[in-house]
SERO-4910 file (N, C-alpha, C, O; in steps of 0.05 Angstrom, whole numbers):
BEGIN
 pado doro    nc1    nc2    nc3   cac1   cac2   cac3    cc1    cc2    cc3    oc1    oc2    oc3
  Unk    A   1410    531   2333   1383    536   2342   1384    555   2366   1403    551   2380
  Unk    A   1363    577   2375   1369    601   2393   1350    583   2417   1333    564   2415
  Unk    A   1361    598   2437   1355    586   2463   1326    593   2468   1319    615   2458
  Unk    A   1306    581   2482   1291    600   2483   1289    600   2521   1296    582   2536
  Unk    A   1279    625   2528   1283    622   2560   1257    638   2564   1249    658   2552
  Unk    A   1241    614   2594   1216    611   2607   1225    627   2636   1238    618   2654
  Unk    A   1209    660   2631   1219    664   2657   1192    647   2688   1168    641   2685
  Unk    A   1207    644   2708   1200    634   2727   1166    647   2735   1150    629   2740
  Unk    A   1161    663   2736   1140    682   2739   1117    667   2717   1093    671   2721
  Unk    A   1123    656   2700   1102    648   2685   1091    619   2690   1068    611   2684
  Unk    A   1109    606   2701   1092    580   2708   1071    578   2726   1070    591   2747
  Unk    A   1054    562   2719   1023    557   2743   1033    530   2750   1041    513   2734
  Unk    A   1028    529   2788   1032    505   2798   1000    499   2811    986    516   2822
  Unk    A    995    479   2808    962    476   2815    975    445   2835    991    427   2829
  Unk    A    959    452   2859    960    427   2878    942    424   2893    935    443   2906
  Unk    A    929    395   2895    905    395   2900    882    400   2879    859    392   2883
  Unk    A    888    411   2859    868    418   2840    867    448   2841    850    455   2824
  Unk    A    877    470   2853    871    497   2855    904    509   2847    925    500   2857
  Unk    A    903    525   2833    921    542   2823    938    562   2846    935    586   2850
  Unk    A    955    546   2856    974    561   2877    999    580   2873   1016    586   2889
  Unk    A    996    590   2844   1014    612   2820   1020    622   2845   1040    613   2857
  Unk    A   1005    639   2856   1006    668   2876   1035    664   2894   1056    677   2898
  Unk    A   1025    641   2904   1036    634   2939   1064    617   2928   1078    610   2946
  Unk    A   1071    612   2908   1095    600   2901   1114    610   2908   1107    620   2929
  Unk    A   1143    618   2903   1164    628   2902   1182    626   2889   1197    645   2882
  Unk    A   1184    594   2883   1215    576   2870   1205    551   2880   1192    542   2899
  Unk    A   1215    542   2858   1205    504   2861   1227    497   2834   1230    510   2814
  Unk    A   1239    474   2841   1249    455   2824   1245    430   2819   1240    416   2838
  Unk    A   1247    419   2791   1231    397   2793   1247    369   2785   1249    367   2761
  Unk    A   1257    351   2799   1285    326   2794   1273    308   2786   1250    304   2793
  Unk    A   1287    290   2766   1280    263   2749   1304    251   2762   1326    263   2758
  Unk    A   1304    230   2778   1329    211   2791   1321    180   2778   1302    166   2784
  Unk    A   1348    174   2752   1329    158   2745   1351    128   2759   1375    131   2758
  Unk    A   1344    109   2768   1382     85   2775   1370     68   2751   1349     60   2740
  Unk    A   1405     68   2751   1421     58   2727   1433     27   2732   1451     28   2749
  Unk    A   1430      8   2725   1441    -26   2741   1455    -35   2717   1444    -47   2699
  Unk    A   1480    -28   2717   1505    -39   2703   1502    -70   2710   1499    -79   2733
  Unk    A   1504    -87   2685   1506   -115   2688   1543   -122   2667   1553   -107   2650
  Unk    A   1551   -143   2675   1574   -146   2656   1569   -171   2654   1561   -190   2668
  Unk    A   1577   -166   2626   1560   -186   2604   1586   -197   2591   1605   -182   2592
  Unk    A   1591   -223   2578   1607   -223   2557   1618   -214   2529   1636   -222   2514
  Unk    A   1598   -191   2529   1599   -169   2509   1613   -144   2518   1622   -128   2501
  Unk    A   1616   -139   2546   1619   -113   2551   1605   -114   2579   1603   -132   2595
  Unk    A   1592    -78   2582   1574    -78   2604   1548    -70   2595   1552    -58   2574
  Unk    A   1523    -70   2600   1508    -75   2598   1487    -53   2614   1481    -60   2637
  Unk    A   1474    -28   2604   1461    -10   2624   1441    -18   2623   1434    -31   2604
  Unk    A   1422    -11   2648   1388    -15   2644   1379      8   2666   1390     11   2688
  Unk    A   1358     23   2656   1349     35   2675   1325     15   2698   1306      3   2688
  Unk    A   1328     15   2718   1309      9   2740   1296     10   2751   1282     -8   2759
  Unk    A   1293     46   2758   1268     56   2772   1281     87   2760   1302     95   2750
  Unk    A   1258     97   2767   1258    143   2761   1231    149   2786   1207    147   2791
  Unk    A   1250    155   2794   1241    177   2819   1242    195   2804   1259    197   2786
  Unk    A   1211    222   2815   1212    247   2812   1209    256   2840   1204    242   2861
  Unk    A   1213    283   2837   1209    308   2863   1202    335   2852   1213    348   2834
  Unk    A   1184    341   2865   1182    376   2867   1192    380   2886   1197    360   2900
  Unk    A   1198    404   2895   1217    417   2914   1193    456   2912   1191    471   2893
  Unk    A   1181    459   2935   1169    489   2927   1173    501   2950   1172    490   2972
  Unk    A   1181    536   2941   1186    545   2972   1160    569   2967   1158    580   2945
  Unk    A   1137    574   2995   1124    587   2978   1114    607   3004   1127    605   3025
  Unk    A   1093    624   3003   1080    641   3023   1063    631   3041   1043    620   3032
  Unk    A   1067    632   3071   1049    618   3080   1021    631   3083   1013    653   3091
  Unk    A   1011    612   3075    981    617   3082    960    606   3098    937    607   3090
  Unk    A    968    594   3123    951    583   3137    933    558   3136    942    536   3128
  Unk    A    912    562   3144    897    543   3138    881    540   3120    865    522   3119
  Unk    A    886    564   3096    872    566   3069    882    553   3044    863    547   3029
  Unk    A    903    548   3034    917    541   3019    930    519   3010    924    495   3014
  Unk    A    944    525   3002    977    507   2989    979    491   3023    967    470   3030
  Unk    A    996    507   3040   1000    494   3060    988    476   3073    998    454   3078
  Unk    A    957    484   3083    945    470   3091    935    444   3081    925    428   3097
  Unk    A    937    438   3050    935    412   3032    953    400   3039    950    376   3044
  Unk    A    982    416   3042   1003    399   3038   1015    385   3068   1033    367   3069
  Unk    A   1005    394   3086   1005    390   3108    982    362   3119    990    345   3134
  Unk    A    966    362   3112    941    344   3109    951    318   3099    947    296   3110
  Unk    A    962    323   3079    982    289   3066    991    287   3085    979    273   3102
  Unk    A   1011    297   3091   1027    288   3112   1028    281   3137   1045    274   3154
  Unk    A    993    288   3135    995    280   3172    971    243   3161    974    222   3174
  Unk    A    956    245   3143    955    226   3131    968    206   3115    960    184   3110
  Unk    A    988    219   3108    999    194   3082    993    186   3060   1003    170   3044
  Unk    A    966    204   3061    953    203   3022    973    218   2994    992    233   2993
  Unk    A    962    210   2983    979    227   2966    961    253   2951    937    257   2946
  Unk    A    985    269   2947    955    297   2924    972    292   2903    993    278   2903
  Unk    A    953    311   2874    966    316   2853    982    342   2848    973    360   2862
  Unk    A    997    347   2837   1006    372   2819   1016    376   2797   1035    365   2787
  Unk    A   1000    391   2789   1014    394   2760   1036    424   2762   1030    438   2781
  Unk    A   1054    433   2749   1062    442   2736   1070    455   2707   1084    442   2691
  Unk    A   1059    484   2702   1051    486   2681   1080    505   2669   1082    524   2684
  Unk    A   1092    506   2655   1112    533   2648   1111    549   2619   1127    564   2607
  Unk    A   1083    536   2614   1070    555   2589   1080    531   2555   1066    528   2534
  Unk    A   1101    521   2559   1115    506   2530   1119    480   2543   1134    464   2532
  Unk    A   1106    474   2567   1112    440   2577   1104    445   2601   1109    466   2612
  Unk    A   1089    421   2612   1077    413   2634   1095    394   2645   1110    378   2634
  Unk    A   1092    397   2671   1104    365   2686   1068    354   2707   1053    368   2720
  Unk    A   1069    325   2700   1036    328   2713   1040    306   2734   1051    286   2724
  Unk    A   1033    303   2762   1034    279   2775   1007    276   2795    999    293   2811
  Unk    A    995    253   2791    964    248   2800    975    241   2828    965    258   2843
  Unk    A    994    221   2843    992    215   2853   1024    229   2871   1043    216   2863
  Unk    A   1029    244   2885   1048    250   2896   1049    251   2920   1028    260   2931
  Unk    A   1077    243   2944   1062    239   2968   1090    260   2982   1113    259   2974
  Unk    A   1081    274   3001   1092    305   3008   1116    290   3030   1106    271   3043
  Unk    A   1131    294   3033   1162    279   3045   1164    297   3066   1165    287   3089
  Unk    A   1165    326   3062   1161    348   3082   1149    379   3087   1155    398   3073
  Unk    A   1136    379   3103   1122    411   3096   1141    432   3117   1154    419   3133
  Unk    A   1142    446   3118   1157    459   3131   1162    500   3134   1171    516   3118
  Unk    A   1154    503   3160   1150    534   3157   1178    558   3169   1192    551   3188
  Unk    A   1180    568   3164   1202    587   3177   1186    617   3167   1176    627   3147
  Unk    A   1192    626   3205   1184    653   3198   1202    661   3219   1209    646   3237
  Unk    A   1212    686   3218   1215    710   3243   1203    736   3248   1187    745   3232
  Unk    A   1212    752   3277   1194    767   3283   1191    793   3263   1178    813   3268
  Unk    A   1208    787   3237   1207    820   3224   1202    816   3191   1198    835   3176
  Unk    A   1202    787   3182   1198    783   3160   1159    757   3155   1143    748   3171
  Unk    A   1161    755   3126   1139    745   3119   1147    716   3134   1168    711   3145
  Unk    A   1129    702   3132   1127    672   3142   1124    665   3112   1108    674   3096
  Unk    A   1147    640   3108   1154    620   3088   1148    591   3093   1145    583   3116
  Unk    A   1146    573   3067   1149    550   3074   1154    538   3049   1150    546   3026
  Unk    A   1167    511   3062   1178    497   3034   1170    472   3036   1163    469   3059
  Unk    A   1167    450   3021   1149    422   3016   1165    405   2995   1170    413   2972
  Unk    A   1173    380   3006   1191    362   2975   1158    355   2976   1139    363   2990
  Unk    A   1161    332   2949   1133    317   2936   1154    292   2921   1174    296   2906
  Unk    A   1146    275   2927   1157    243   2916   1134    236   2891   1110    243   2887
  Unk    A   1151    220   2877   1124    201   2858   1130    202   2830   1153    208   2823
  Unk    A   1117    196   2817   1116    202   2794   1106    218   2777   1082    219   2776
  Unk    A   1121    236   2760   1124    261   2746   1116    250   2715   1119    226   2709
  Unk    A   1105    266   2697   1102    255   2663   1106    284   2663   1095    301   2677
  Unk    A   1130    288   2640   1132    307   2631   1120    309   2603   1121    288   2591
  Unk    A   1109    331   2587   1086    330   2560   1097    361   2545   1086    369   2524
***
């Protein structure tokens, strides 16, 4: 069966409810699922336990208009936002995600960046 490949440029990330395509950059998205080995008199015995997800996005800053400024807002609250992620042949969707870190880097000769983890739970479709 031939591979098929999703270039990066085509996914829509919407957070908060507004389509933040533009201001993205790179984002990856982790399923951490633990695993609790029991030993049994059969053998051993796997069970999954818990699945952690994460987004990971590094994107353009934009002030107090945007991406940032949502994602910054959790975090000084502790609410959670949603995001979906779209890559055109599968979605990853999470209602409830709570932002771990927002974070900006700029210097005096380039654009101003920033990057944001997101905890919670992920459904991939």
């Amino acid at each position: 069966m031939p591979a098929t490949s999703i270039a990066g440029a085509t996914f829509t990330v919407t957070v908060a409810g507004q389509n933040e395509s533009a201001q993205i950059t790179s984002g990856t998205v982790t399923s951490t699922s633990t695993i609790t080995r029991t030993r049994t008199l059969d053998g051993n015995a796997f069970s999954q336990t818990d699945l952690i997800s994460s987004v990971s996005l590094s994107f353009l800053f934009d002030g107090n208009s945007g991406v940032f400024d949502a994602l910054q807002a959790v975090v000084d609250s502790g609410a959670s936002i949603a995001c979906n992620i779209n890559s055109g042949s599968g979605e990853w969707a999470g209602a409830a995600l709570y932002c771990e870190s927002a974070e900006t880097t700029f210097d005096a000769t380039g654009v101003a960046t920033c990057s944001a983890t997101l905890t919670g739970e992920l459904v991939f479709t």
